[in-house]
Biopython code that builds the backbone (N, CA, C, O; Angstrom):
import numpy as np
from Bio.PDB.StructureBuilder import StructureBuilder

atoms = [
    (1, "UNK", "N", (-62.463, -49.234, -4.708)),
    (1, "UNK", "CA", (-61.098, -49.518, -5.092)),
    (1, "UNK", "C", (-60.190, -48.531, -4.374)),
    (1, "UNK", "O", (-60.446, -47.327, -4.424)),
    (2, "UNK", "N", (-59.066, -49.030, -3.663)),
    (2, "UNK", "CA", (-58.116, -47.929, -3.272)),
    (2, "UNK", "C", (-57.209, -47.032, -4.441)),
    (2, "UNK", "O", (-57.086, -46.840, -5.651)),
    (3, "UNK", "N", (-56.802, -46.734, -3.401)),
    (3, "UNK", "CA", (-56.099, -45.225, -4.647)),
    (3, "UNK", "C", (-54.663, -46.462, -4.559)),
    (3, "UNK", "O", (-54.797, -47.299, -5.451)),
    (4, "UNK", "N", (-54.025, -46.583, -4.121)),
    (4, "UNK", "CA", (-52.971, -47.216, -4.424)),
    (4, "UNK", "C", (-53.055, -48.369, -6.009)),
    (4, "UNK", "O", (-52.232, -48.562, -6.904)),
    (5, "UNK", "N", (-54.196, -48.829, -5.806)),
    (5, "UNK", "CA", (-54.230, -50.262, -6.501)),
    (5, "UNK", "C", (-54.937, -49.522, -8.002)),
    (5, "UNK", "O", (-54.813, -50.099, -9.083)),
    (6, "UNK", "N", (-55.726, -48.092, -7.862)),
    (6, "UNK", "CA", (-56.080, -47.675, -8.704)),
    (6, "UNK", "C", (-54.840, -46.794, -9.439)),
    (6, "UNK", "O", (-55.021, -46.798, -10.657)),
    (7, "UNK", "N", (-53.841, -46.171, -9.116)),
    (7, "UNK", "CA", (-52.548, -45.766, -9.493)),
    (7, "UNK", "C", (-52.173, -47.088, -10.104)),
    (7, "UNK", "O", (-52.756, -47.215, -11.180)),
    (8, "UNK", "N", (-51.571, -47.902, -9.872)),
    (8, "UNK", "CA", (-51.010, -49.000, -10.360)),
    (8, "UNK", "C", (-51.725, -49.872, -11.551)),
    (8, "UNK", "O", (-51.113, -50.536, -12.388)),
    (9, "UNK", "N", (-52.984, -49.749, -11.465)),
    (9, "UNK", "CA", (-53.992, -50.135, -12.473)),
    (9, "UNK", "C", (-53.866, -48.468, -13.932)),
    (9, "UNK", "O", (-54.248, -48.370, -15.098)),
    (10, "UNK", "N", (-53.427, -47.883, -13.353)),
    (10, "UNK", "CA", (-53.196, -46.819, -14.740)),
    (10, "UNK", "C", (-51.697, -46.873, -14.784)),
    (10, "UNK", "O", (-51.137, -46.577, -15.840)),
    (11, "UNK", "N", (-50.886, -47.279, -13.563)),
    (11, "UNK", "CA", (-49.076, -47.691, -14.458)),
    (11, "UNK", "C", (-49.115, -48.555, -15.298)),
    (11, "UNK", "O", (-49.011, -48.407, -16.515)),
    (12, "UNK", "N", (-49.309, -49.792, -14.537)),
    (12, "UNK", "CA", (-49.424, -50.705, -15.655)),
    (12, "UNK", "C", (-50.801, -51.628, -15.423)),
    (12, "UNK", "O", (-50.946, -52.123, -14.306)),
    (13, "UNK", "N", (-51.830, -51.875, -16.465)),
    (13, "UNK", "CA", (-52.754, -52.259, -16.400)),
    (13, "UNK", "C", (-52.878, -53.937, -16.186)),
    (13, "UNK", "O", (-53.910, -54.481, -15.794)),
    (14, "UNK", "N", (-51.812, -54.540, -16.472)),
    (14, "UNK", "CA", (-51.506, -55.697, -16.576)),
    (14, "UNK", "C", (-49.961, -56.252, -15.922)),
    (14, "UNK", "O", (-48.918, -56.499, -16.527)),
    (15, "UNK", "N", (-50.231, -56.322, -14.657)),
    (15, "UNK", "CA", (-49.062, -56.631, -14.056)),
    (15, "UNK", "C", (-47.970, -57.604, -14.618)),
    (15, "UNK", "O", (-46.787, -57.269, -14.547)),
    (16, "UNK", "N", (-48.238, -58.479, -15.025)),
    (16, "UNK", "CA", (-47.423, -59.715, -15.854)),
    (16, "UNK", "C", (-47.157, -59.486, -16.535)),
    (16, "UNK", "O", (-45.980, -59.805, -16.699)),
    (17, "UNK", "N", (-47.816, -58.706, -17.733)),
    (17, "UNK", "CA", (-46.959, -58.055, -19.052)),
    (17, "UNK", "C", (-46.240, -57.187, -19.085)),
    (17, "UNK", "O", (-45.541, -57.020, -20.084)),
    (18, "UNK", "N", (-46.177, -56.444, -18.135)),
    (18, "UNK", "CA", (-44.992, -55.491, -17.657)),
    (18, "UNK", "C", (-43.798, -55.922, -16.999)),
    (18, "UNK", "O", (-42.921, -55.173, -16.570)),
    (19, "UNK", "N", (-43.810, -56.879, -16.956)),
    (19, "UNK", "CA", (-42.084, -57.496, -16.511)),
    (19, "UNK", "C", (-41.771, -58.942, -17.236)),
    (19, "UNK", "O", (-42.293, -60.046, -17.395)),
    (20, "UNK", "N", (-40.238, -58.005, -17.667)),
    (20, "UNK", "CA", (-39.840, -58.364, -19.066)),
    (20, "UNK", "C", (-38.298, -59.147, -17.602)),
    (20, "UNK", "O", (-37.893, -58.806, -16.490)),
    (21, "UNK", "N", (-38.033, -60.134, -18.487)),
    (21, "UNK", "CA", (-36.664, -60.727, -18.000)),
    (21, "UNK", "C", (-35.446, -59.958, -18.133)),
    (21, "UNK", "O", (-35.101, -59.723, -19.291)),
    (22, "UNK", "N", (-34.653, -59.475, -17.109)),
    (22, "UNK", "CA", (-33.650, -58.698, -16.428)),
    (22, "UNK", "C", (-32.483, -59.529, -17.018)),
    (22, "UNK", "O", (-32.273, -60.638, -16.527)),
    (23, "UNK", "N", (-31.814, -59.141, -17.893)),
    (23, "UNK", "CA", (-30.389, -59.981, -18.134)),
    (23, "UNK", "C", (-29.230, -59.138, -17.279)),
    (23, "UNK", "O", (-29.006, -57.939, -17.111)),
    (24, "UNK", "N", (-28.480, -60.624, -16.734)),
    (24, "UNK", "CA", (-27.129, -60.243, -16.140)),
    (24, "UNK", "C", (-25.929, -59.564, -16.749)),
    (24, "UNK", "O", (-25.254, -60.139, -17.604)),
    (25, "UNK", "N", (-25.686, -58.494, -16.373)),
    (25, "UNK", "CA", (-24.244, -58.223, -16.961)),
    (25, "UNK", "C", (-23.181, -59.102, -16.834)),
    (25, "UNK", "O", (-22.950, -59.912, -15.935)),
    (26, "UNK", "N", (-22.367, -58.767, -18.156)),
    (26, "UNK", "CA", (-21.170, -60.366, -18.021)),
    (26, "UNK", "C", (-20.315, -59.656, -17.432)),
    (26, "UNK", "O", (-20.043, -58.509, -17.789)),
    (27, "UNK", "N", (-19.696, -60.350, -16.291)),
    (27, "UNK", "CA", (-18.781, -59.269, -15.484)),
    (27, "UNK", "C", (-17.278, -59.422, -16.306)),
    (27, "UNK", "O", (-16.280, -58.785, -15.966)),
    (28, "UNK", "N", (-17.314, -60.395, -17.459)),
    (28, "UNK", "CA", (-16.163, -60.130, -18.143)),
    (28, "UNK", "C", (-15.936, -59.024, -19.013)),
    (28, "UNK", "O", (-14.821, -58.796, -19.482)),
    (29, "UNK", "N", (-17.203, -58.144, -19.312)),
    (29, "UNK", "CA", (-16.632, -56.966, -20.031)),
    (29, "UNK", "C", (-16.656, -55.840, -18.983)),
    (29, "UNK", "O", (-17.198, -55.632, -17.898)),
    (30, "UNK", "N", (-15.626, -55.072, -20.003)),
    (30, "UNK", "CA", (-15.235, -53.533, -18.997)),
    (30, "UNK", "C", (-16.208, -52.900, -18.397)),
    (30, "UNK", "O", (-17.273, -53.506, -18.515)),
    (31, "UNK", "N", (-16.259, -52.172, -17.950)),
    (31, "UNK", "CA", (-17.439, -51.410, -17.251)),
    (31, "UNK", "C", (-17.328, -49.937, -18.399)),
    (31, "UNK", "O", (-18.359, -49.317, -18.661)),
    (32, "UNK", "N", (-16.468, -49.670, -18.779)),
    (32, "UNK", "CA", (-16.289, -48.573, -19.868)),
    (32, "UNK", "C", (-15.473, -48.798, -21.235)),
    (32, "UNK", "O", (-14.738, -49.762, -21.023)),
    (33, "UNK", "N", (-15.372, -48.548, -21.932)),
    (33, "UNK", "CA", (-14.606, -48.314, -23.023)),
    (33, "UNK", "C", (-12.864, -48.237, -22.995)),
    (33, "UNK", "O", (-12.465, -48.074, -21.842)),
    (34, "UNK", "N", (-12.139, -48.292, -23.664)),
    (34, "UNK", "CA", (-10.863, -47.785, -23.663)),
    (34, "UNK", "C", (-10.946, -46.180, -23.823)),
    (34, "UNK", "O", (-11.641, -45.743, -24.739)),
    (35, "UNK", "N", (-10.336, -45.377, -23.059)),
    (35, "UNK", "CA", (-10.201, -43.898, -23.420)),
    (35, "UNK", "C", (-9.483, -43.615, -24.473)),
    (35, "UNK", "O", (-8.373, -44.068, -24.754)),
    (36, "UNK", "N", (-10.457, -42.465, -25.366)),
    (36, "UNK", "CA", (-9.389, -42.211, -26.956)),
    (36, "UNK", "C", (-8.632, -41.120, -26.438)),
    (36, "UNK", "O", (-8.938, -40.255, -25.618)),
    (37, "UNK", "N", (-7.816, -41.284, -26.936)),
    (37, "UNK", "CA", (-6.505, -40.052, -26.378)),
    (37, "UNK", "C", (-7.441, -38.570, -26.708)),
    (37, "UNK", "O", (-7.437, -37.562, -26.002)),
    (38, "UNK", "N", (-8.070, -38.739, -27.739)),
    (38, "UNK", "CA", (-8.537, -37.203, -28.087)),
    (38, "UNK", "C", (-10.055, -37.030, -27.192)),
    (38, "UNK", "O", (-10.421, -35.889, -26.911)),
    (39, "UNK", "N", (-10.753, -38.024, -26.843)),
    (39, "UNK", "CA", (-11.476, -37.126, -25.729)),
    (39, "UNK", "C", (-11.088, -37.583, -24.178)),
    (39, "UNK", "O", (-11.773, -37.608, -23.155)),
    (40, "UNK", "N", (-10.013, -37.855, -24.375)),
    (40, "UNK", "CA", (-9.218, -37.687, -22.422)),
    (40, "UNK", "C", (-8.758, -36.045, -22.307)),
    (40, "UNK", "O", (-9.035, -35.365, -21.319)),
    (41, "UNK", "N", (-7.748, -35.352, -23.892)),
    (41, "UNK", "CA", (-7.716, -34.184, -23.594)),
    (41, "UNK", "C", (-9.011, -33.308, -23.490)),
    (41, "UNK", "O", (-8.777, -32.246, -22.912)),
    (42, "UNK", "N", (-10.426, -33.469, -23.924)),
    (42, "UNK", "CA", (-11.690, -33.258, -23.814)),
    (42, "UNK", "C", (-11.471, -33.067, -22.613)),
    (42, "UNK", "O", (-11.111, -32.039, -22.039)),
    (43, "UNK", "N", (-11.728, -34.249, -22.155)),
    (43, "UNK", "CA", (-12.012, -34.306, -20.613)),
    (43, "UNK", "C", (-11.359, -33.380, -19.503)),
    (43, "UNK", "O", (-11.884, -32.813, -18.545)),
    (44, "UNK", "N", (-9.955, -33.411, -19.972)),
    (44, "UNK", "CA", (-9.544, -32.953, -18.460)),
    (44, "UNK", "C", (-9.488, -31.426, -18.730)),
    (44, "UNK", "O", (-8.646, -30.758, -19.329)),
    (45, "UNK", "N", (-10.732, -31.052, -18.059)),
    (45, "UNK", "CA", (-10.894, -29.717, -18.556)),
    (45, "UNK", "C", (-10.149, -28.983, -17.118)),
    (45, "UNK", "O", (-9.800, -27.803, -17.149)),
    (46, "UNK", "N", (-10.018, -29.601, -16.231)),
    (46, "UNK", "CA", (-9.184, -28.709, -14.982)),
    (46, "UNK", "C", (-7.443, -28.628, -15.056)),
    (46, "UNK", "O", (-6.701, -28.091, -14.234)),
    (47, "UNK", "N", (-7.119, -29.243, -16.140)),
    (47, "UNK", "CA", (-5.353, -29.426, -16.342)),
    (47, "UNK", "C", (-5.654, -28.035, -17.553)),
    (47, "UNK", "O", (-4.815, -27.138, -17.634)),
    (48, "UNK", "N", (-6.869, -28.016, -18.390)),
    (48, "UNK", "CA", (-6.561, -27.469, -19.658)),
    (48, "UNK", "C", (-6.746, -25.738, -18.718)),
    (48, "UNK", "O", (-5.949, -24.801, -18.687)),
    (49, "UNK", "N", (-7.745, -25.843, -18.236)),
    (49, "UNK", "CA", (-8.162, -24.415, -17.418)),
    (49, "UNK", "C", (-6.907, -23.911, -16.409)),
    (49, "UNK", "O", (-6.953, -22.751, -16.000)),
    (50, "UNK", "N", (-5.967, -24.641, -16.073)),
    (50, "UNK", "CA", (-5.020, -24.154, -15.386)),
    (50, "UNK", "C", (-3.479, -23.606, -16.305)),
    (50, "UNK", "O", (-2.718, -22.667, -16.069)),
    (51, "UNK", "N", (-3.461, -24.700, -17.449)),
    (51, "UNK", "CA", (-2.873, -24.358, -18.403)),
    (51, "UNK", "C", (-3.172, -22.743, -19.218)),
    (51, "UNK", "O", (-2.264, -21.990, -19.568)),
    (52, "UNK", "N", (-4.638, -22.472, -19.394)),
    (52, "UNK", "CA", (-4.689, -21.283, -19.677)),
    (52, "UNK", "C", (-4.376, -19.916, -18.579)),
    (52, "UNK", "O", (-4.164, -18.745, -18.895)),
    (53, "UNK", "N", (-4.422, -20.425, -17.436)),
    (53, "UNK", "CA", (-4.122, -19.604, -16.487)),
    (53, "UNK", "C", (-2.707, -19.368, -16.296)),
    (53, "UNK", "O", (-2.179, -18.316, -15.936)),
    (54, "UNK", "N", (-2.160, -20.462, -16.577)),
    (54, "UNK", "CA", (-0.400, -20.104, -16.589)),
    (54, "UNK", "C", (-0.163, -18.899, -17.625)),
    (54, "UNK", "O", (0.495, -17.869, -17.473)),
    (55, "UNK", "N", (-0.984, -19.397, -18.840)),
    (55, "UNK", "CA", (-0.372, -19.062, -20.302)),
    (55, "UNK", "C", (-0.731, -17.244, -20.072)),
    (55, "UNK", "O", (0.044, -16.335, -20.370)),
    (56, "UNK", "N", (-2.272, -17.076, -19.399)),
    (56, "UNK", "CA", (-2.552, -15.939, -18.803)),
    (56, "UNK", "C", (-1.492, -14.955, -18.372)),
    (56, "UNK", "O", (-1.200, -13.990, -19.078)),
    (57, "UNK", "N", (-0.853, -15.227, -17.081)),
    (57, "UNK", "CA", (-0.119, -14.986, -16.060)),
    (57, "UNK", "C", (1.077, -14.403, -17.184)),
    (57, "UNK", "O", (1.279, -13.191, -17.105)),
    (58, "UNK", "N", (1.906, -15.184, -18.249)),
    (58, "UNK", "CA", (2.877, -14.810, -18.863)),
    (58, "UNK", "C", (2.380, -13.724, -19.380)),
    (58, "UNK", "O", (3.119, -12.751, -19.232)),
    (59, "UNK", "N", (1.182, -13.478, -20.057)),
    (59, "UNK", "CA", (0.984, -12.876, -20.914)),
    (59, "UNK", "C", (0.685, -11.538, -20.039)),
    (59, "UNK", "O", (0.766, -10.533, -20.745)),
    (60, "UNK", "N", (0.317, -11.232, -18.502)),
    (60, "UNK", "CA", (0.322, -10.315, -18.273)),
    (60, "UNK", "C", (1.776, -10.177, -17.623)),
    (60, "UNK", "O", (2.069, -9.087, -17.131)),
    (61, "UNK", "N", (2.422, -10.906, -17.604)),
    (61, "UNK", "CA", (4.174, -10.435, -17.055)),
    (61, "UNK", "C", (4.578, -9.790, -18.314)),
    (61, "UNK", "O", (5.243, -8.803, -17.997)),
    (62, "UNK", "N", (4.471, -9.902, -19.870)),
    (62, "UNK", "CA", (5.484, -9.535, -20.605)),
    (62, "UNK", "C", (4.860, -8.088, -20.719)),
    (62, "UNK", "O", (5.524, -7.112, -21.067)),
    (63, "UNK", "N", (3.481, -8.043, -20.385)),
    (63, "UNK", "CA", (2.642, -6.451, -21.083)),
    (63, "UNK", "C", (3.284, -5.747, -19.783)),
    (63, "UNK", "O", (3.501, -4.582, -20.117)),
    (64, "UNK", "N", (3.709, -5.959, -18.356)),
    (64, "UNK", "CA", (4.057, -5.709, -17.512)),
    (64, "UNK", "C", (5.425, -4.629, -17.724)),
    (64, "UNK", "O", (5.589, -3.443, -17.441)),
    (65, "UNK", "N", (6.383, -5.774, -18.427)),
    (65, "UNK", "CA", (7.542, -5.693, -18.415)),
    (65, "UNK", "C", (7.833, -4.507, -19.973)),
    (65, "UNK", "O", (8.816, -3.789, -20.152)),
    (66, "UNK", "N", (6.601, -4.665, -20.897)),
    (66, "UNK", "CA", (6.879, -3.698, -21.544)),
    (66, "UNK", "C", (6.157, -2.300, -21.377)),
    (66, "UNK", "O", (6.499, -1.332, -22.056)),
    (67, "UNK", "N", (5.195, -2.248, -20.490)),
    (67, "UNK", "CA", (4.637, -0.861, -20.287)),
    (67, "UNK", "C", (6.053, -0.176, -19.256)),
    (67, "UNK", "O", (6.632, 0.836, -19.648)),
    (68, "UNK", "N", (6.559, -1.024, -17.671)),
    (68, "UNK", "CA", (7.431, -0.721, -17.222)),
    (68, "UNK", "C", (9.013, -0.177, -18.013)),
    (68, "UNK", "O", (9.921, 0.392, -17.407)),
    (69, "UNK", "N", (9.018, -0.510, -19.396)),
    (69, "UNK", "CA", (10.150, -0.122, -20.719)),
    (69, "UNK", "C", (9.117, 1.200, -21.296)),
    (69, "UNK", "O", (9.560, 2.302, -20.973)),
    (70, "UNK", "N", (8.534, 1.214, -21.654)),
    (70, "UNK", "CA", (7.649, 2.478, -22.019)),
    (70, "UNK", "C", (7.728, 3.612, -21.118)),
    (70, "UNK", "O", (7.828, 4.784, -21.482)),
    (71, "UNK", "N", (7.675, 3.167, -19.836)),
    (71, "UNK", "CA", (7.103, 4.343, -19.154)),
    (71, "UNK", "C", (8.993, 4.665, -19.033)),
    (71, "UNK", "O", (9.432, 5.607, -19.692)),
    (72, "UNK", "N", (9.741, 4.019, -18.374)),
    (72, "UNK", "CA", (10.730, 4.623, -18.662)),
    (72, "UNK", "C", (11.595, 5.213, -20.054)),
    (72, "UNK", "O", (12.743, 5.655, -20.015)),
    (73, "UNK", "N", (11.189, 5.158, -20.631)),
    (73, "UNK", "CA", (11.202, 5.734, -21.962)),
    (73, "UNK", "C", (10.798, 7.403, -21.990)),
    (73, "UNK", "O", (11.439, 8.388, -22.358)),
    (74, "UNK", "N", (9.456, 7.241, -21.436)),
    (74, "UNK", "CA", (8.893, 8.220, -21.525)),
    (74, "UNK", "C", (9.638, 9.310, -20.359)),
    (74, "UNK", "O", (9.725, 10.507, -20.636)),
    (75, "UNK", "N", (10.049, 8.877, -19.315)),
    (75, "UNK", "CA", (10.560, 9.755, -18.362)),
    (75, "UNK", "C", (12.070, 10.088, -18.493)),
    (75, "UNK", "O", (12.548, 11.055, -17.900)),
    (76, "UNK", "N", (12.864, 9.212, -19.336)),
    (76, "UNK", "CA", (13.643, 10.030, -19.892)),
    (76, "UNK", "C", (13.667, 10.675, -20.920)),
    (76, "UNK", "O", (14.728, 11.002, -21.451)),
    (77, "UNK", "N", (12.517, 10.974, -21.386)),
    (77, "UNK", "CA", (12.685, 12.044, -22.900)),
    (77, "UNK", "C", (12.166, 12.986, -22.107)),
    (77, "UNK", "O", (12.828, 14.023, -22.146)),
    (78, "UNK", "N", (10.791, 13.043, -21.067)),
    (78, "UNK", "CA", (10.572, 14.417, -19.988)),
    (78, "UNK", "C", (12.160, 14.998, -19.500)),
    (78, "UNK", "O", (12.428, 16.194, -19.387)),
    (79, "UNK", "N", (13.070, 13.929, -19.259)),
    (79, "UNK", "CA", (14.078, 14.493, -18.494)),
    (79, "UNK", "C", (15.046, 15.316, -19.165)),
    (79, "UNK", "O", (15.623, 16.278, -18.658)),
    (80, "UNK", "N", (15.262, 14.667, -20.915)),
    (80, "UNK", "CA", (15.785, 15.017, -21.658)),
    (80, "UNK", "C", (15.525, 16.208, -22.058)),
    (80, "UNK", "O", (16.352, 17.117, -21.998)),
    (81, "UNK", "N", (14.225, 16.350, -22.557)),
    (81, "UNK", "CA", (13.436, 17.468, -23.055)),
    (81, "UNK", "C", (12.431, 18.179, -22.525)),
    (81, "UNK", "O", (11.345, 18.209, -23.103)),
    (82, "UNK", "N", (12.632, 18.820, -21.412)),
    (82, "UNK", "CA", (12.319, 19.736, -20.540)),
    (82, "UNK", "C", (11.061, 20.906, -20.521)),
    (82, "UNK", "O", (10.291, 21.386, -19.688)),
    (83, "UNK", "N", (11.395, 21.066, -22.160)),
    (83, "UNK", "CA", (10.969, 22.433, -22.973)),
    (83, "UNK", "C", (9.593, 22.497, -22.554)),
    (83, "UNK", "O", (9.100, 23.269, -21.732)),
    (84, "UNK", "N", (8.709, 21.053, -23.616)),
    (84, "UNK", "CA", (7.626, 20.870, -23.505)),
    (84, "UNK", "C", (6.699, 20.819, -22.489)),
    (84, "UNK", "O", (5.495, 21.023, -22.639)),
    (85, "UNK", "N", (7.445, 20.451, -21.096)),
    (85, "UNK", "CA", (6.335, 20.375, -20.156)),
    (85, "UNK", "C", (6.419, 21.787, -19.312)),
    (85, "UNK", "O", (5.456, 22.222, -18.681)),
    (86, "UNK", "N", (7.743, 22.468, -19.386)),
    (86, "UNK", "CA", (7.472, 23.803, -18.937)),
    (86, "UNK", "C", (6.734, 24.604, -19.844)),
    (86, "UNK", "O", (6.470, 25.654, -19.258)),
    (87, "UNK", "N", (6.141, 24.610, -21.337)),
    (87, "UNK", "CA", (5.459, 25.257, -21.921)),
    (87, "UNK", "C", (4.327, 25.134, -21.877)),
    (87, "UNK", "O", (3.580, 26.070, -22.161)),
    (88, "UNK", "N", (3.830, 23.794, -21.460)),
    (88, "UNK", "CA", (2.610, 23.329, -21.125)),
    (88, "UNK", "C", (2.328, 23.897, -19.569)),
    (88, "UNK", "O", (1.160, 24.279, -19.491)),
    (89, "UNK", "N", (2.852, 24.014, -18.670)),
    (89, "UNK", "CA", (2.560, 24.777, -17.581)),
    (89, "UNK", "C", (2.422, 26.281, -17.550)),
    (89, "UNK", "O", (1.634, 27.031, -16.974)),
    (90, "UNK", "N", (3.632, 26.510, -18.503)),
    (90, "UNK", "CA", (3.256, 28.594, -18.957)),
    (90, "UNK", "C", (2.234, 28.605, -19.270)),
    (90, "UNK", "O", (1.573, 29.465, -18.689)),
    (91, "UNK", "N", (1.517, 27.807, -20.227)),
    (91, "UNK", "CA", (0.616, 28.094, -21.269)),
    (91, "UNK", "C", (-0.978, 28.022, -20.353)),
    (91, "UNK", "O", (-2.001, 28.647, -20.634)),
    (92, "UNK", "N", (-0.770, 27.057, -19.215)),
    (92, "UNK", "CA", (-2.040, 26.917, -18.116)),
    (92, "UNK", "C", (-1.537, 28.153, -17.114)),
    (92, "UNK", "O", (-2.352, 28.728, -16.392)),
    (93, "UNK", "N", (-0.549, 28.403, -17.126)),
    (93, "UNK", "CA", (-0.687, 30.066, -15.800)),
    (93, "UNK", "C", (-1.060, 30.946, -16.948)),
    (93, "UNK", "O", (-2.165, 31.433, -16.711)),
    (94, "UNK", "N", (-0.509, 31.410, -18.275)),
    (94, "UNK", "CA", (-1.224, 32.710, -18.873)),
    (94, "UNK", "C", (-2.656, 32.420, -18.622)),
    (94, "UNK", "O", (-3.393, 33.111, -17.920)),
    (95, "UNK", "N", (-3.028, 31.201, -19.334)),
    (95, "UNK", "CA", (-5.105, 30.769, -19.080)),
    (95, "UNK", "C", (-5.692, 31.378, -18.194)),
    (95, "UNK", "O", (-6.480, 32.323, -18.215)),
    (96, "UNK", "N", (-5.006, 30.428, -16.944)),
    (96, "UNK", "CA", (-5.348, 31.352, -15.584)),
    (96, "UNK", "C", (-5.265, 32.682, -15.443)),
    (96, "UNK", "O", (-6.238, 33.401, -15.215)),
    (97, "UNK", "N", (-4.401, 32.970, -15.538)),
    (97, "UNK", "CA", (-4.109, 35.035, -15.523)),
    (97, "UNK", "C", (-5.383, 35.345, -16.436)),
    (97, "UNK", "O", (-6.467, 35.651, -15.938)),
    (98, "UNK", "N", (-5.211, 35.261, -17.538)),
    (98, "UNK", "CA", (-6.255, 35.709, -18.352)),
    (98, "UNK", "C", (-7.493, 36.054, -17.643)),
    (98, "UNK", "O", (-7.919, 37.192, -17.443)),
    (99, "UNK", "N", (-8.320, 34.305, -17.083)),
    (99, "UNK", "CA", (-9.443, 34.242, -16.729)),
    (99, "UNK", "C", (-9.837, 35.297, -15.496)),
    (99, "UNK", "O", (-10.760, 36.105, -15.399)),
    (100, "UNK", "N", (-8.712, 34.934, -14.571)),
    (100, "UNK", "CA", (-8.343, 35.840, -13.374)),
    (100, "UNK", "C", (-9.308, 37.253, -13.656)),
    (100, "UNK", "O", (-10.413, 37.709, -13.364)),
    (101, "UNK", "N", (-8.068, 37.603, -14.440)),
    (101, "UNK", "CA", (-7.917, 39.146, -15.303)),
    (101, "UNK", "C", (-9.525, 39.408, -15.329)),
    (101, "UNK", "O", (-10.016, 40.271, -14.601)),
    (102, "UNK", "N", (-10.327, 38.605, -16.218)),
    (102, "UNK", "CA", (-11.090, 38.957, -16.734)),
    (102, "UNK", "C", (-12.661, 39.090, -15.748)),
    (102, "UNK", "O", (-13.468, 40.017, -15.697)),
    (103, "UNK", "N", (-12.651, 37.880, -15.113)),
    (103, "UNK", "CA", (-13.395, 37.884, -13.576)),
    (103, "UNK", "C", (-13.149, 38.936, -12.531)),
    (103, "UNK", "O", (-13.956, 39.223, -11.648)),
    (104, "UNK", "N", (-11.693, 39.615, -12.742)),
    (104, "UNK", "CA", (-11.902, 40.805, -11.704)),
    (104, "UNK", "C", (-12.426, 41.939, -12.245)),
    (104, "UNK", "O", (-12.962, 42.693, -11.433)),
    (105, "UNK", "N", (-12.422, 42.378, -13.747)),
    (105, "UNK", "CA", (-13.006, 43.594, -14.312)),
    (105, "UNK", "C", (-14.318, 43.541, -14.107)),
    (105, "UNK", "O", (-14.894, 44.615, -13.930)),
    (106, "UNK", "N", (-15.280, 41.996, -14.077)),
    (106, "UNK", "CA", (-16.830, 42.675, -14.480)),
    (106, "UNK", "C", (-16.974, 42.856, -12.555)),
    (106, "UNK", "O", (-17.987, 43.345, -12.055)),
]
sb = StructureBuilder()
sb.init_structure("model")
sb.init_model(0)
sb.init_chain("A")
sb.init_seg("    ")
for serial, (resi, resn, name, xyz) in enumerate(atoms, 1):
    if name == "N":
        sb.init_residue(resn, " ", resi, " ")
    sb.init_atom(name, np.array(xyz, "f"), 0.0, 1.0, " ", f" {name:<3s}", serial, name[0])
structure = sb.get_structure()
């Protein structure tokens, strides 16, 4: 027995009982369904993904626009109030002196 006819004898053992009558599609119905409004927005997942990318984009313009209000905030109270950052620089030269100081005695 060949291998071909022996394959086909373990697909189907009985050629005739394995083919069943093929019905025609009626070409009068749709090929799909009507679309439900609620899974078309499903669907269009490349309108919804760009939509979040807009919504994105705002959301890093306003954090933009308020760190750029912050930071000027902050540089006029440095400008205003002076005190603090020259005390913070005294306070790192005594450190230094100190350490200085103390590295040249041993």
């Amino acid at each position: 027995m060949s291998p071909e006819r022996r394959f086909r004898e373990q697909v189907d053992p009985d050629p005739k009982a394995g083919l069943e009558p093929v019905q025609a599609k009626d070409e009068t119905e749709p090929a799909t369904e009507p679309a439900d409004p609620e899974h078309t927005e499903k669907a269009d997942v490349k309108a919804q993904a760009k939509e979040k990318v807009e919504e994105r984009k705002e959301q890093l313009r306003q954090a933009q626009e308020q760190a750029k209000t912050k930071l000027g905030d902050v540089t006029q109270q440095a400008q205003e109030r002076p005190v603090p950052a020259a005390a913070i620089a005294g306070g790192a030269a005594v450190v230094g002196l100190l350490v200085w100081l103390r590295r040249r005695r041993r």
